[in-house]
C-alpha positions in Angstrom: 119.2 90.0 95.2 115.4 89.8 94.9 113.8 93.6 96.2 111.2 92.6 99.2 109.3 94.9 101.0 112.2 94.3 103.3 114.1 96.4 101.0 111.9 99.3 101.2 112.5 102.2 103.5 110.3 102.1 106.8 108.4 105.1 106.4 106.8 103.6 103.5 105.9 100.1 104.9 102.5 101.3 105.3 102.0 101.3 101.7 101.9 97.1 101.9 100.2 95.9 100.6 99.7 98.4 97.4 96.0 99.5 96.9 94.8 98.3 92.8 95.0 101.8 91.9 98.5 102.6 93.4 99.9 99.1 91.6 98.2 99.9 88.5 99.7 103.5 88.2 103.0 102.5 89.3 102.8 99.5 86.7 101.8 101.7 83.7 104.4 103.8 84.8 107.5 100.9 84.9 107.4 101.0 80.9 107.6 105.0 81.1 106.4 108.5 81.1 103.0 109.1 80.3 100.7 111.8 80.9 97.2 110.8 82.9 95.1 110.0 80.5 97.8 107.6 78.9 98.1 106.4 82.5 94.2 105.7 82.4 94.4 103.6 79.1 97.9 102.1 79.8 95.7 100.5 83.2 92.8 99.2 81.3 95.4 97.5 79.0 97.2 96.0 81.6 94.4 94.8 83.3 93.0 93.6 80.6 89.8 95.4 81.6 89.1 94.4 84.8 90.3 97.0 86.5 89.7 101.1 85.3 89.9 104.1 87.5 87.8 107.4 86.4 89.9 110.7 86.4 89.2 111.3 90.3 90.7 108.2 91.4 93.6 108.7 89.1 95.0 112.4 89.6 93.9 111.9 93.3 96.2 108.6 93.7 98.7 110.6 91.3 98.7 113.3 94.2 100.0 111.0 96.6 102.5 109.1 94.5 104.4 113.0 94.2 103.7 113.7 97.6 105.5 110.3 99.0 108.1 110.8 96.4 107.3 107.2 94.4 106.4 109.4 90.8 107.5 112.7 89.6 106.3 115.0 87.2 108.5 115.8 84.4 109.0 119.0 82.1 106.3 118.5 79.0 107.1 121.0 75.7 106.3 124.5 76.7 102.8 124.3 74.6 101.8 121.3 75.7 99.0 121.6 79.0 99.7 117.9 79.7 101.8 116.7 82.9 104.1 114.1 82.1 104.7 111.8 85.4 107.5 108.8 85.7 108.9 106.5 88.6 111.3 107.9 90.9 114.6 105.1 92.1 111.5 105.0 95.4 108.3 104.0 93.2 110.4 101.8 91.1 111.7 100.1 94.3 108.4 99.5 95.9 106.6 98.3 92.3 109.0 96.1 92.3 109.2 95.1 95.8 105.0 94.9 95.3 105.0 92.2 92.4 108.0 90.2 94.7 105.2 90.1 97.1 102.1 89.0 95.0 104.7 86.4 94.0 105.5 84.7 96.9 101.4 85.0 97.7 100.9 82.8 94.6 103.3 80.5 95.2 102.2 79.9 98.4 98.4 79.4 97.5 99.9 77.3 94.4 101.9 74.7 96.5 98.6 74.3 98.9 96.0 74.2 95.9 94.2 71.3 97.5 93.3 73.4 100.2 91.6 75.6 97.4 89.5 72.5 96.1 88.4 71.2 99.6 84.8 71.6 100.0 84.3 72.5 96.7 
């Protein structure tokens, strides 16, 4: 079965839809742990460059990913200053749940692509 937003747990229904830098995070994060700066270059990549976040944004946005329990940070090498962060069974959920609803969104514009050439 397909996850929807229906899927996701109500107290998190407010996160729909996902801001650029929440999917984005959550996204470089669906291949696996990385620390922020990783984060920040994984996001670039991924957007091909259209879309880049300064390290504000990024450990700000990070901050409420731990707080609403959708990343966690894991244990890094005891010399290492770096924080590791990965998706929780949550963040995973509602990335997933997030790219269900861009599709559908797509879809729909596709299958009513006229409308998009009216006028034009």
């Amino acid at each position: 079965m397909p996850v929807t937003t229906s899927n996701i747990p109500d107290d998190l229904q407010h996160l729909f839809p996902l801001t650029p830098a929440v999917f984005f995070i959550l996204f470089a994060l669906a291949e696996g742990e990385k620390h922020g700066y990783a984060i920040m270059q994984q996001v670039s990549i991924l957007s091909d460059g259209k879309f880049r976040m300064g390290p504000g944004t990024l450990y700000t946005t990070i901050q409420r990913l731990l707080e609403l329990s959708l990343i966690e940070e894991i244990d890094a090498d005891s010399g290492s200053r770096r924080r590791y962060y990965r998706l929780t069974r949550t963040g995973k959920l509602v990335f997933k749940a997030e790219v269900g609803r861009m599709d559908a969104v797509v879809k729909l514009a596709l299958q009513h692509r006229r409308v998009l050439h009216e006028g034009a």
